[in-house]
C-alpha positions in Angstrom: -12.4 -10.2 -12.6 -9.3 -12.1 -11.0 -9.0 -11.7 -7.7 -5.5 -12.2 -6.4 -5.1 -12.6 -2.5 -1.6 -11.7 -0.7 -0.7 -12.9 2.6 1.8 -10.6 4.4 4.4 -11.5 6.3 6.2 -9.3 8.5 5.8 -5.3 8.0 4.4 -4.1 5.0 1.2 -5.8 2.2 -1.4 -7.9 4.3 -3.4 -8.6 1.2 -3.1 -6.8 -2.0 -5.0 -6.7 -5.0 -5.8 -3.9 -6.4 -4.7 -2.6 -9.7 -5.7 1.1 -11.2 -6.7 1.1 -14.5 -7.6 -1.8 -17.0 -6.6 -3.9 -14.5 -9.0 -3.7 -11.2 -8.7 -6.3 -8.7 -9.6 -6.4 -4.9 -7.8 -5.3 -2.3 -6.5 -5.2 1.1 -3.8 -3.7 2.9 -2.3 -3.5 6.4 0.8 -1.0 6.3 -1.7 1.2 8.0 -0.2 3.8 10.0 -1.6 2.8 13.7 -2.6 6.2 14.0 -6.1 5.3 12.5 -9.0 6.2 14.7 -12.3 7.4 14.3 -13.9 10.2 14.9 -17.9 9.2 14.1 -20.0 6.2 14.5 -20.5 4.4 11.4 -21.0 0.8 10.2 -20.7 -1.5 7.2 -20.4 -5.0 6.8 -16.7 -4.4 4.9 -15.4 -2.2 7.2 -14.7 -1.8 10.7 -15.1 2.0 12.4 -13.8 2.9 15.9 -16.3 6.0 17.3 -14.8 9.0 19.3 -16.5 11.9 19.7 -15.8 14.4 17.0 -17.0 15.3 13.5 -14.7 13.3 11.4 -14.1 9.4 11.0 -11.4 7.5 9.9 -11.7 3.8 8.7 -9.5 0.9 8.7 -10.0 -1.7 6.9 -11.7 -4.6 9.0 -9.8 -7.2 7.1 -6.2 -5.7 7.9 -3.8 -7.2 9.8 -2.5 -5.4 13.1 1.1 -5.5 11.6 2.3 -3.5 9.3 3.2 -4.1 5.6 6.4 -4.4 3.7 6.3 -7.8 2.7 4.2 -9.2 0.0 3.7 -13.0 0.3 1.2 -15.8 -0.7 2.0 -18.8 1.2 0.4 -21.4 2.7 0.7 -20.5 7.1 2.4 -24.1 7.8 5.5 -23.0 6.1 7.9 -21.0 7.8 11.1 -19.4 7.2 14.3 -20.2 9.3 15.4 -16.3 10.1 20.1 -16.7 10.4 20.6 -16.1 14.3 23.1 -13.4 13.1 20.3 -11.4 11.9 18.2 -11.7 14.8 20.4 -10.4 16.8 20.9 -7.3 14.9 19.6 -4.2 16.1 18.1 -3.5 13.0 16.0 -6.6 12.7 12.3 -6.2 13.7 10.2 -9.0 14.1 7.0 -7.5 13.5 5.3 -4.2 13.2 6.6 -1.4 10.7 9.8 -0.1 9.8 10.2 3.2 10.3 13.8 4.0 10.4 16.5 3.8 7.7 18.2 0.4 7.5 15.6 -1.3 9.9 14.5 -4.6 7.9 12.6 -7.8 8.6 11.5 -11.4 6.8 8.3 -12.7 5.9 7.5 -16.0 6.3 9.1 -17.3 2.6 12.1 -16.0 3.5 12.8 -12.2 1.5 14.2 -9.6 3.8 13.2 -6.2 3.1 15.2 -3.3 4.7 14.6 0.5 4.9 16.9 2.3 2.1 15.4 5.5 2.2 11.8 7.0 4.5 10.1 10.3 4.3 8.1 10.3 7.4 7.0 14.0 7.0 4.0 14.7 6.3 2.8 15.6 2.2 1.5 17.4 0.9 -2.4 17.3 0.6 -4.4 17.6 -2.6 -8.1 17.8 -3.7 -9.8 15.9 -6.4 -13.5 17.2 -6.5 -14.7 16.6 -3.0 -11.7 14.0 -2.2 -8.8 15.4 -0.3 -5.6 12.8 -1.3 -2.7 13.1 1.4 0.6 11.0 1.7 1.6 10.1 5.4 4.6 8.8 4.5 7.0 7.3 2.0 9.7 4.6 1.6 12.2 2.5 -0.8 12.9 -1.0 0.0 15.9 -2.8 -0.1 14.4 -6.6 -1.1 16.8 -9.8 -1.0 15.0 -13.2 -1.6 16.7 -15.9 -0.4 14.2 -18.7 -1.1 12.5 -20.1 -4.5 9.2 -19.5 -2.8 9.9 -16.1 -2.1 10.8 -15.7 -5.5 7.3 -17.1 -6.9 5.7 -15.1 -4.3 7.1 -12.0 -5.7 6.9 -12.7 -9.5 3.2 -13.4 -8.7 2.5 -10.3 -6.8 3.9 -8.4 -9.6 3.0 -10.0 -12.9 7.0 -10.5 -13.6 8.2 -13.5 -15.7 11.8 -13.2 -13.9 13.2 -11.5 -10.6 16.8 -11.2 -9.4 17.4 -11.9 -6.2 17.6 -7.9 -5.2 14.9 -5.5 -6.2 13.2 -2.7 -4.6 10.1 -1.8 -4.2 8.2 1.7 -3.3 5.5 1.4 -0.2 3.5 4.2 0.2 0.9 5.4 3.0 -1.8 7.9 1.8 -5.2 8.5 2.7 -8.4 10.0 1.2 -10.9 12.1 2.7 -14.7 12.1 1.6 -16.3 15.4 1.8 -19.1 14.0 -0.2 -22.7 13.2 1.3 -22.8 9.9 -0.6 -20.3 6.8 -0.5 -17.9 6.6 -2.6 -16.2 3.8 -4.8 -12.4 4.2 -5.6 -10.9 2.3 -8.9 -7.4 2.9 -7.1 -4.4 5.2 -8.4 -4.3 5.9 -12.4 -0.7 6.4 -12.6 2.7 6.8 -10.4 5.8 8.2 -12.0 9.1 9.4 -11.2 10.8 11.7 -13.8 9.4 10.7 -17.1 9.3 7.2 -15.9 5.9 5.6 -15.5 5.5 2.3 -13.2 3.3 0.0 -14.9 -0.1 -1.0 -13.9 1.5 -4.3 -13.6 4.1 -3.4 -11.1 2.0 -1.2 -9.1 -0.5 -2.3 -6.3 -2.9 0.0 -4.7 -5.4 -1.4 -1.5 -8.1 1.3 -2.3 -8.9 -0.2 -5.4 -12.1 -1.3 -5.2 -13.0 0.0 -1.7 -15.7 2.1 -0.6 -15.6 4.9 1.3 -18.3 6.4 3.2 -19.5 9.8 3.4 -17.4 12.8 5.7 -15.1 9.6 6.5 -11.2 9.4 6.3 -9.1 5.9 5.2 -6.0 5.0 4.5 -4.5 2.9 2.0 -1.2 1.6 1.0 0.6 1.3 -2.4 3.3 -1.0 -3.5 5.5 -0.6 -6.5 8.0 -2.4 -7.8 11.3 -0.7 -9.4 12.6 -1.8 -12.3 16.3 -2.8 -12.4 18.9 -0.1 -13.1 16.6 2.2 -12.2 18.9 5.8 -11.8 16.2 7.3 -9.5 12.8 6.8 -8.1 13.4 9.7 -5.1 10.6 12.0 -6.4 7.2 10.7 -7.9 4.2 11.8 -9.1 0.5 10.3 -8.3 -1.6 10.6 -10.2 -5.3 10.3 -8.4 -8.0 8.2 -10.9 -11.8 8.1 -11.4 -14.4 7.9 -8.1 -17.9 6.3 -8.8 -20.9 6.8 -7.2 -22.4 3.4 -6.0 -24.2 2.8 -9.6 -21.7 3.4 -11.5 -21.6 7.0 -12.1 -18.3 8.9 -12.6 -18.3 11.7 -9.1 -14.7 12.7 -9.7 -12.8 12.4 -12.8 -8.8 11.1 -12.3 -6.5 13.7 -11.5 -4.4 16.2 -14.4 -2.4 17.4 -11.5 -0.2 15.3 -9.9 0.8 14.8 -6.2 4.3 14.9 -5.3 6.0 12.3 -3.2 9.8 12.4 -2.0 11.4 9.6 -0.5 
């Protein structure tokens, strides 16, 4: 199994790689909503749990970064891109945490800026899968501009993609999964996202569940990344499609979703 590690620069994918379906790799995440806490002691060497004093948990992934996600990058650390003074000084520009209003953008480190075009910060709606309860916290579509080569092999490797224009956009979405279960469970990450009767390709779609485990009575959140397709008339409304849970030798506990959950942006 390839395993495919993404550094993140600046607001949205710390390290991605995970892929639903045929195509499973590991992955990690850090456009975590900084809302995560936990509610219940609990401990495992791939995750890290804050305790408070209630019935519920919710777990963060220890290998996260504490800035958000919305750039996907897989540089060495010594380079560094030279952000124009003109943009810095825009109100707009955030240098490091999430974006969470319309036109708000940021660089990572190779040098692609990624601005809000659209967000749905309203909360989705919630949908059960067996004893997992799916819900999106929030929504957005990027605005990308890559303004380096490296940014541009950064991107065509994240993605799979022979070619990118120097504008695309990409879908980030925040969602998390509660286990009612009494066992752990293993996730194999989102079986399909669509919007009309559009699907996104495996390749173009990242999901940091993949391959994570989540532990019994315990909420976490995850983060996908999609990447549109050019001349793409709209990608406002999707569907998710949830995919297969495992127990922790192998056994199928939840079969993928035929309903879908809805997502506007």
């Amino acid at each position: 199994m390839k395993i495919k590690k993404l550094v993140v620069m600046g607001i949205l994918l710390s390290s991605i790689g995970g892929l639903s379906g045929c195509k499973k790799q590991s992955a990690q995440i850090s456009d975590h909503v900084k809302e995560n806490q936990t509610t219940k002691a609990a401990s495992t060497p791939k995750q890290k749990v804050n305790s408070n004093n209630t019935n519920n948990k919710t777990i963060q992934n220890s290998n996260a970064t504490s800035s958000s996600s919305d750039h996907i990058s897989n540089k060495p650390k010594s380079f560094q891109y030279k952000i124009p003074k003109i943009d810095i000084a825009n109100k707009n520009y955030v240098k490091s945490g999430p974006l969470v209003k319309k036109k708000q953008f940021s660089y990572d480190e190779f040098g692609t800026k990624t601005e809000v075009s659209k967000i749905n910060n309203r909360r989705h709606q919630a949908i059960k899968n067996g004893k997992l309860e799916y819900k999106i916290l929030n929504a957005k579509l990027m605005n990308n501009t890559v303004t380096s080569d490296k940014a541009k092999d950064a991107v065509k490797t994240t993605f799979n993609l022979n070619a990118v224009n120097n504008h695309y956009q990409t879908i980030i979405i925040n969602y998390q999964i509660t286990n009612q279960h009494s066992q752990s469970i293993n996730l194999n990450g989102v079986q399909r996202l669509s919007y009309g009767s559009t699907n996104i390709m495996n390749n173009y779609l990242l999901d940091s569940g993949a391959g994570h485990t989540i532990l019994p009575k315990t909420t976490q959140k995850f983060t996908i990344a999609a990447f549109i397709l050019p001349n793409t008339k709209s990608a406002s409304i999707l569907n998710l499609f949830t995919g297969n849970t495992y127990s922790q030798n192998g056994r199928i506990i939840d079969r993928a979703s035929k309903k879908p959950l809805k997502i506007t942006i």
